[in-house]
N, CA, C and O atoms as CSV, one atom per row, in Angstrom:
chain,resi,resn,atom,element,x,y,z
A,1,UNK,N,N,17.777,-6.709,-21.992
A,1,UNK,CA,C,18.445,-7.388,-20.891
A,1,UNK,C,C,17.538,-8.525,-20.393
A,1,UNK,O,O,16.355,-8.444,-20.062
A,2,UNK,N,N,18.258,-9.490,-20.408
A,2,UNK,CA,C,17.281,-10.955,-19.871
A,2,UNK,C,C,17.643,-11.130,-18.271
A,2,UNK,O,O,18.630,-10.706,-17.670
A,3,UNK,N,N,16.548,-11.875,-17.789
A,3,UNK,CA,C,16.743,-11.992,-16.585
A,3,UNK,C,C,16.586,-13.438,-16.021
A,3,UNK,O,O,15.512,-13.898,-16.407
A,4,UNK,N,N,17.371,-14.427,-15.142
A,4,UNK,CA,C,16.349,-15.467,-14.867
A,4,UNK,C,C,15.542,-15.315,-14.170
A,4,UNK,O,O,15.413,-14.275,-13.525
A,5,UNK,N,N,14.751,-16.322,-14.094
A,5,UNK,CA,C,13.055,-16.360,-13.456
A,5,UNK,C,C,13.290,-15.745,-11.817
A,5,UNK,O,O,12.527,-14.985,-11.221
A,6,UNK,N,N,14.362,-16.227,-11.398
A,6,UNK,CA,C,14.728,-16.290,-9.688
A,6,UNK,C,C,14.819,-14.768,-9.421
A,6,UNK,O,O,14.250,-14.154,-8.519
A,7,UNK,N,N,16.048,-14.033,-10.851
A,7,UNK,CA,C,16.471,-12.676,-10.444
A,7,UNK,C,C,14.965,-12.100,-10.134
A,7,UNK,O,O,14.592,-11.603,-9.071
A,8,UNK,N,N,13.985,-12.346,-11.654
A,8,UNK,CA,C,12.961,-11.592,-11.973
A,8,UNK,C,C,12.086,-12.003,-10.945
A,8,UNK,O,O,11.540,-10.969,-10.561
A,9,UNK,N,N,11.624,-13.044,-10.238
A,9,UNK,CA,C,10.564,-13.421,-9.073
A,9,UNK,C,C,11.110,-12.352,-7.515
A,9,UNK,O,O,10.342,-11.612,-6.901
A,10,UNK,N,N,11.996,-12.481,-7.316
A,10,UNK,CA,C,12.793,-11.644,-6.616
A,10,UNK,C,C,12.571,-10.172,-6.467
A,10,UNK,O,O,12.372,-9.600,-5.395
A,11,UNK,N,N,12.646,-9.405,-8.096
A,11,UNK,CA,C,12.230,-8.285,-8.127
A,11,UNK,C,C,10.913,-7.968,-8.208
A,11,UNK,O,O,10.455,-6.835,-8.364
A,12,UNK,N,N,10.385,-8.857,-8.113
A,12,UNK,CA,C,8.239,-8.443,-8.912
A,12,UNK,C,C,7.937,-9.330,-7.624
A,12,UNK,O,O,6.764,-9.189,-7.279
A,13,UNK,N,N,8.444,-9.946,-7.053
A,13,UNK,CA,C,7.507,-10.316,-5.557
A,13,UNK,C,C,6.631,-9.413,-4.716
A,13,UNK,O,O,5.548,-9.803,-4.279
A,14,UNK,N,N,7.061,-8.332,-4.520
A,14,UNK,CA,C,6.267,-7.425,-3.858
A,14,UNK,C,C,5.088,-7.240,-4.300
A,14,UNK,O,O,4.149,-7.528,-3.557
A,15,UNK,N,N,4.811,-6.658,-5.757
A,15,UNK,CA,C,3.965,-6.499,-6.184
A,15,UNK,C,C,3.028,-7.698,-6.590
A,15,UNK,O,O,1.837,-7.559,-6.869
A,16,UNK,N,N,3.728,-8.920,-6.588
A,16,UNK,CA,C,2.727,-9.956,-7.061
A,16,UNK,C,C,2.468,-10.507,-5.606
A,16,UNK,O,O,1.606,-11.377,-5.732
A,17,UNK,N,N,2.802,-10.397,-4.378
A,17,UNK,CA,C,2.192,-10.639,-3.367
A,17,UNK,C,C,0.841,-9.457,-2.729
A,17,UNK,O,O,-0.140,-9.918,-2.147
A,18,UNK,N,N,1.018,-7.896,-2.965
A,18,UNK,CA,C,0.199,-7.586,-2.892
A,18,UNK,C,C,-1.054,-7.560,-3.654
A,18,UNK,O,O,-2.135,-7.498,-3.069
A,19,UNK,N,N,-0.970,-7.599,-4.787
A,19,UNK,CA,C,-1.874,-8.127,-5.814
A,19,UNK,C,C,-2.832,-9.681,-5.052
A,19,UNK,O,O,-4.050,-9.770,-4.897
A,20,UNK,N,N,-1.847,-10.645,-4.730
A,20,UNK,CA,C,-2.887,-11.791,-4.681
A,20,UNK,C,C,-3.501,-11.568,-3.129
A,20,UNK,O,O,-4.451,-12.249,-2.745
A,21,UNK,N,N,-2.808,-10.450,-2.185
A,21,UNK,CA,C,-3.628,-10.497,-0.798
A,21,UNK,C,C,-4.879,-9.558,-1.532
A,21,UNK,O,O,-6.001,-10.062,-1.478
A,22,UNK,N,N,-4.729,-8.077,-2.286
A,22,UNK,CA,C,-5.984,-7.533,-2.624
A,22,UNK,C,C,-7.051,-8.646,-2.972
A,22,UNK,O,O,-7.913,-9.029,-2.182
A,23,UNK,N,N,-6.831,-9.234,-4.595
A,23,UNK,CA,C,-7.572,-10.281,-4.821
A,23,UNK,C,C,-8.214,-10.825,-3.666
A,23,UNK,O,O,-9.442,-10.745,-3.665
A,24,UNK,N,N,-7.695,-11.325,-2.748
A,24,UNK,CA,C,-8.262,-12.267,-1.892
A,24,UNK,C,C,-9.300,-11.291,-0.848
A,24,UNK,O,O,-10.414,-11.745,-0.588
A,25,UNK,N,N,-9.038,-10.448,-0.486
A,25,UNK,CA,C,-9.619,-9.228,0.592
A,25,UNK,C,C,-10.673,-8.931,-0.785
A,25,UNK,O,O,-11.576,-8.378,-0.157
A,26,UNK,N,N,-11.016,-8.930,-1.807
A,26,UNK,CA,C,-12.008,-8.621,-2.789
A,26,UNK,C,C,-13.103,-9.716,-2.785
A,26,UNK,O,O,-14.322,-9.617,-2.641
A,27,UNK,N,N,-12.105,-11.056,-3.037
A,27,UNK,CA,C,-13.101,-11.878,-2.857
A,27,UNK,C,C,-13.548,-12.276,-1.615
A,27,UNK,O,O,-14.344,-13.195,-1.807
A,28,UNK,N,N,-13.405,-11.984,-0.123
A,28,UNK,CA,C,-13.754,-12.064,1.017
A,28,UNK,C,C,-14.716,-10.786,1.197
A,28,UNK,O,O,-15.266,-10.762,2.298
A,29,UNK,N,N,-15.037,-9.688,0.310
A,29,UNK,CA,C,-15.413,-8.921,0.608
A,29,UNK,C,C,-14.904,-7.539,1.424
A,29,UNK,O,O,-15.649,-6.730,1.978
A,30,UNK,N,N,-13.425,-7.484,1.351
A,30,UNK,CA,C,-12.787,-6.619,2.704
A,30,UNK,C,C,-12.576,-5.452,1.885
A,30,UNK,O,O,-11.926,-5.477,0.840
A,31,UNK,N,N,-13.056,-4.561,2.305
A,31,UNK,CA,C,-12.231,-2.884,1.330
A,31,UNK,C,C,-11.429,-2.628,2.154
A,31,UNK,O,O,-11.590,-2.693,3.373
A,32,UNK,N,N,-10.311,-2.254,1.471
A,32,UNK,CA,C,-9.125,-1.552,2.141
A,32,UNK,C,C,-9.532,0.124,2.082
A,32,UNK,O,O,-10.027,0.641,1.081
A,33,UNK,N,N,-9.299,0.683,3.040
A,33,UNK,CA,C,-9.361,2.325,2.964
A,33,UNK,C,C,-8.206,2.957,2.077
A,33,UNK,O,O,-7.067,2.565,2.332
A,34,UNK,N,N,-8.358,3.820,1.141
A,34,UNK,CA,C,-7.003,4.323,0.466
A,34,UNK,C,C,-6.446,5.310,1.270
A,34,UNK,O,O,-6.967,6.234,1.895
A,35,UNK,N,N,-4.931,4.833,1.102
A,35,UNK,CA,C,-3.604,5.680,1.998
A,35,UNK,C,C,-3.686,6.867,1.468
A,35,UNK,O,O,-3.947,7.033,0.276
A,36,UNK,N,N,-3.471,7.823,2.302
A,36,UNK,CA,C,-3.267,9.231,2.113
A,36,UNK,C,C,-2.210,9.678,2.778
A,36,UNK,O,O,-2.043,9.141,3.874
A,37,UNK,N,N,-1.370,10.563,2.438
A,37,UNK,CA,C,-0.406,11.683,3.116
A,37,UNK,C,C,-0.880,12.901,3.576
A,37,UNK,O,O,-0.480,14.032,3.298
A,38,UNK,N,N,-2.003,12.458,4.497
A,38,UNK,CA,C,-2.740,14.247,4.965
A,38,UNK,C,C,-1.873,14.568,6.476
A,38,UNK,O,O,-2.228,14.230,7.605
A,39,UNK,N,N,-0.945,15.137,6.177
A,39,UNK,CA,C,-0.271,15.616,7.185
A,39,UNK,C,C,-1.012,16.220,8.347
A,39,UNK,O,O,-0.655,15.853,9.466
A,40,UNK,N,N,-1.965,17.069,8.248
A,40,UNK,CA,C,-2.804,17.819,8.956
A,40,UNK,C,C,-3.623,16.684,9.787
A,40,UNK,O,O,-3.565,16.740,11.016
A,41,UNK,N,N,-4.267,15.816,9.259
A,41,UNK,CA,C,-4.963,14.858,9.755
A,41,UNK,C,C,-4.373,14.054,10.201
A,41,UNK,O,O,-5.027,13.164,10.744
A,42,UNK,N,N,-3.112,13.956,10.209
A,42,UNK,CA,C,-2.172,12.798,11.330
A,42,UNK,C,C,-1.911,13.594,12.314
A,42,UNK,O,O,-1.668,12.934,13.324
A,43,UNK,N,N,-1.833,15.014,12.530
A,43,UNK,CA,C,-1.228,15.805,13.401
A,43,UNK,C,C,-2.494,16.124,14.541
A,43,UNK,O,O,-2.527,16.281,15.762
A,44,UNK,N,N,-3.336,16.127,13.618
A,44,UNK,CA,C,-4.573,16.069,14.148
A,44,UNK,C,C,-5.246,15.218,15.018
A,44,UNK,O,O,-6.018,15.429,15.953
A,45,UNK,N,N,-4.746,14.110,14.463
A,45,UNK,CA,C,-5.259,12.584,15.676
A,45,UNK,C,C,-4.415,12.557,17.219
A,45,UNK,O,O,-4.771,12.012,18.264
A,46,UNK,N,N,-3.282,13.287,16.954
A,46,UNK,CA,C,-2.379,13.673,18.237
A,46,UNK,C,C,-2.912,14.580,19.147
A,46,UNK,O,O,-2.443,14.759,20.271
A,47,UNK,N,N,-4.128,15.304,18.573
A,47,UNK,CA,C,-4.137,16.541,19.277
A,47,UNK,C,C,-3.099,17.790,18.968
A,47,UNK,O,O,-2.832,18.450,19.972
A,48,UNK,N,N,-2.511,18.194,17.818
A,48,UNK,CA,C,-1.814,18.879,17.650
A,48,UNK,C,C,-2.361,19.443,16.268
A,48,UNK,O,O,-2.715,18.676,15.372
A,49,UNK,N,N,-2.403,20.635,16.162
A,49,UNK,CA,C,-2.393,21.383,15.071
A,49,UNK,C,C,-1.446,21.692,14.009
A,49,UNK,O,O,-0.267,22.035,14.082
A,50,UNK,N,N,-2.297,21.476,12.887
A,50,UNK,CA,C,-1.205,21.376,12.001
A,50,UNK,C,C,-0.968,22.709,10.886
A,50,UNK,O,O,-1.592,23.711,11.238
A,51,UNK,N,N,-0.341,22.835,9.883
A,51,UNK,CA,C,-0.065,23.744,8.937
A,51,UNK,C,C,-1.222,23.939,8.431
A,51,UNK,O,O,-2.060,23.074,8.689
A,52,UNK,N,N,-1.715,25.290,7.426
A,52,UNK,CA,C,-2.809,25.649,6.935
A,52,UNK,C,C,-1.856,25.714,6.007
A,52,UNK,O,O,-0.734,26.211,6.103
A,53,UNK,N,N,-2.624,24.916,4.641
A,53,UNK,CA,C,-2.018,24.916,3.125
A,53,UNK,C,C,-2.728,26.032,2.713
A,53,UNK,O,O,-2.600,26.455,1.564
């Protein structure tokens, strides 16, 4: 299945915009912290206790 450039820029924008902000936060020196889903530790920043896995 072919696509034109517009359909295909359209669908891959996301990813080619986060790509060139990383790049740029790399070459500025910025680390991003990696995202996590720690439920416990969001529940936690509330003051609320969370589930024991």
């Amino acid at each position: 299945m072919l696509y034109g450039i517009d359909d295909w820029r359209s669908m891959n924008a996301n990813d080619m915009l986060n790509r060139s902000l990383e790049r740029n936060r790399s070459r500025s020196g910025i680390r991003a912290l990696p995202r996590t889903n720690d439920v416990n530790a969001f529940l936690a920043s509330f003051g609320l206790k969370g589930k024991r896995a």
